[in-house]
N, C-alpha and C positions, 0 to 999 in steps of 0.2 A: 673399333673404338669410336662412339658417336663424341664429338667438337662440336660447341656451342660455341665457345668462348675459347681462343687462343692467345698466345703473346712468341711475336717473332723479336728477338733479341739479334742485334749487328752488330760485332765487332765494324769499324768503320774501314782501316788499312786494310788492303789485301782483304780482304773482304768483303763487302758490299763497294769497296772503290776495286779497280785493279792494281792496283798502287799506292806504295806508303806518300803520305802526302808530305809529312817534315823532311823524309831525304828527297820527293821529288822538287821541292820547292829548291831547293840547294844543287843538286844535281845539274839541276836547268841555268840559275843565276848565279850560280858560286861556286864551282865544283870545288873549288880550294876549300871553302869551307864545311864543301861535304866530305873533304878528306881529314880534317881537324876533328870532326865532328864521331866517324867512322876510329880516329887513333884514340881520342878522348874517352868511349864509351866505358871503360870500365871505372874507369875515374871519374867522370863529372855523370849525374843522375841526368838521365833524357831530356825530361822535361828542361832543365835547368839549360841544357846547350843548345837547345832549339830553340830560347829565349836568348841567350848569349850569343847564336849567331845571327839573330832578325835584328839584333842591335847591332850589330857589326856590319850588316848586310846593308842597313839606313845609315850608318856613319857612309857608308861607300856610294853613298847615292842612290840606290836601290830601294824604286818607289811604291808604294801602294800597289798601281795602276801594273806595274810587272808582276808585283805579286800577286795579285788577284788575275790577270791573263792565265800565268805559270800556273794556277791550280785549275780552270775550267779546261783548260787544254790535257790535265790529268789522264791517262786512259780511265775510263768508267764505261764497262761493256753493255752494249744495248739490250740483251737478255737480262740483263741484272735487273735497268731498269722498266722491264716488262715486265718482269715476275713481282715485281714487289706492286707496281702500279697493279696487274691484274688480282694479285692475291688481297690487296686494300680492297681494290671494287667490290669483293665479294661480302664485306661487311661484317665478320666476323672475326680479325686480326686485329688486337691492339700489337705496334712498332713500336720496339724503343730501342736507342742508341747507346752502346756503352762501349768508349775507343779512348784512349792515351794521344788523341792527337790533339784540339782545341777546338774553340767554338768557331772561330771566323773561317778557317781553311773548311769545315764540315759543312757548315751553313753556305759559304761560299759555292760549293762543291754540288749541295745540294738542289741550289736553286738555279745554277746552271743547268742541270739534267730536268728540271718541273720537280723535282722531289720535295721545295721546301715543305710542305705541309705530309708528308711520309709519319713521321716519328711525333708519337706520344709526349715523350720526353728524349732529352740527348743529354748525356751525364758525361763531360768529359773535362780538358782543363779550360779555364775563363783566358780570355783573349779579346781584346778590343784595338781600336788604332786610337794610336791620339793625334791631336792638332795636327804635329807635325809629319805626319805618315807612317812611325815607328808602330810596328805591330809588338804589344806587350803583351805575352802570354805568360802566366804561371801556373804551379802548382796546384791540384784540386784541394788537395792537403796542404796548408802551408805546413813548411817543414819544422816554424816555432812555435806550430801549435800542438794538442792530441795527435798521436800519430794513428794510424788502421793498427787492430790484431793480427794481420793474417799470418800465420805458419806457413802457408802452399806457396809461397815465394813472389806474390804480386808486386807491384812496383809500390816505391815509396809515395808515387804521387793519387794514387786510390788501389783500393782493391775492391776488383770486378766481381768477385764474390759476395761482399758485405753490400755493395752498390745493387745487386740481383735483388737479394732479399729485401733491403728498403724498398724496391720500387714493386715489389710482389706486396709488402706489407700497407702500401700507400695503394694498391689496386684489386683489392679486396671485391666480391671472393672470389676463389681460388680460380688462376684459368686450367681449362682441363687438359690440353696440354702448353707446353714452353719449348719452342723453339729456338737454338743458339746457333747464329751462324759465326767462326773465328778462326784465327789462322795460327796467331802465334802463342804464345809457353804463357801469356799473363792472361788466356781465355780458358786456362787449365781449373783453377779456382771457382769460376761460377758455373761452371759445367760438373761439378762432383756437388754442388746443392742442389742438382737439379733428380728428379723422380724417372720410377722405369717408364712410364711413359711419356716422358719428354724425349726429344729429339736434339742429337748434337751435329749441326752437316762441317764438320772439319776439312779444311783444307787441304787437303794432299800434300807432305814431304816438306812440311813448316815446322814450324817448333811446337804450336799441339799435339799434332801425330807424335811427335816425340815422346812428348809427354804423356798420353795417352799409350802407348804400346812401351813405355818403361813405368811406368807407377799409375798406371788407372786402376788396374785390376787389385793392389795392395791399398790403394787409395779409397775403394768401395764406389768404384764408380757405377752408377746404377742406369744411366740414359742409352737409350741405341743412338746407335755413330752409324752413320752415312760419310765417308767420305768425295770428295769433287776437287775437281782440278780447273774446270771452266764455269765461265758463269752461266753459260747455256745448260750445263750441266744440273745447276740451284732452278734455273726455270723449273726443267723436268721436275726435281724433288719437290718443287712448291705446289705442281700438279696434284703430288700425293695428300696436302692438307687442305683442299679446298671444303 
């Protein structure tokens, strides 16, 4: 298949980071309230207590300056960011981010590693600090507003599928192939809009694979699946679309 024109797609968690960044950030400064956080999930919506605990976290005195340490100290494997820096140089990859985590821990994350200029676009929830160091994140979706379509089960705060196609429809024409790399069950959805030659590199023993080996094949999923467990692993793979 001759590539002119590619789009690699990132999940951000577990995915292009080695690690979820909302439980590491808690895990590290709070473990109490990564266990709140862990009892809570079927009851309060993600996004909503990842906001609820950075406020909780700043009532406790828990500053900016920790926060922002706790996520460059992140694991982020060095192949990771070889393969993406080498696969950019080559001039033929547009990068775009689409993650459930926020803007300031990504951007953060990023520009620790020399990544900030990586990504096209980053589609995830808005997050800023204010004056007094609380980090306020929400909702991509506010929840009093239009809500998403999706049926395939994505989260209430976007769906990664509808989010694929606007940013295919805003990068006209068409790339010749689409690359998704993702880990968990809400990367299920923009991975079944995607064509037989695009490419899905899933994570090994996450909740895509799940997903994928109980309803892909009823689902009409059409892309070849490479699965990978390391990130040295995605280097290799990224050799193949040079």
């Amino acid at each position: 298949m001759s590539v002119n024109r590619q789009l690699v797609v990132f999940d951000f968690d577990w995915s292009l980071a080695d690690q979820d960044s909302d439980r590491w950030i808690f895990e590290v400064l709070a473990p109490d309230l990564r266990r709140k956080m862990r009892q809570s999930k079927d009851a309060v919506q993600w996004t909503d207590s990842v906001a609820a605990s950075l406020r909780e976290a700043h009532a406790r005195g828990i500053t900016r300056e920790e926060i922002e340490q706790t996520l460059v100290s992140m694991p982020f494997h060095p192949a990771m960011v070889r393969a993406v820096k080498d696969l950019k140089a080559q001039g033929k990859t547009t990068f775009f981010c689409l993650s459930n985590a926020n803007e300031v821990f990504i951007k953060t994350i990023l520009k620790s590693k020399g990544l900030e200029d990586l990504f096209d676009e980053i589609i995830t929830n808005p997050a800023e600090w204010d004056e007094s160091g609380l980090l306020k994140v929400r909702r991509r979706i506010d929840p009093s507003g239009p809500q998403h379509k999706c049926s395939v089960g994505c989260s209430p705060n976007m769906c990664k599928g509808e989010e694929l196609i606007a940013f295919l429809e805003r990068h006209q024409p068409a790339f010749d192939r689409v690359v998704y790399i993702g880990d968990g069950s809400n990367d299920f959805c923009p991975i079944l809009r995607m064509r037989a030659q695009d490419r899905c590199l899933c994570r090994s023993f996450r909740g895509l694979q799940k997903r994928i080996l109980s309803e892909g094949e009823a689902a009409g999923l059409k892309c070849e699946l490479k699965y990978w467990g390391g990130a040295w692993e995605v280097e290799e793979l990224f050799k193949e679309l040079h």
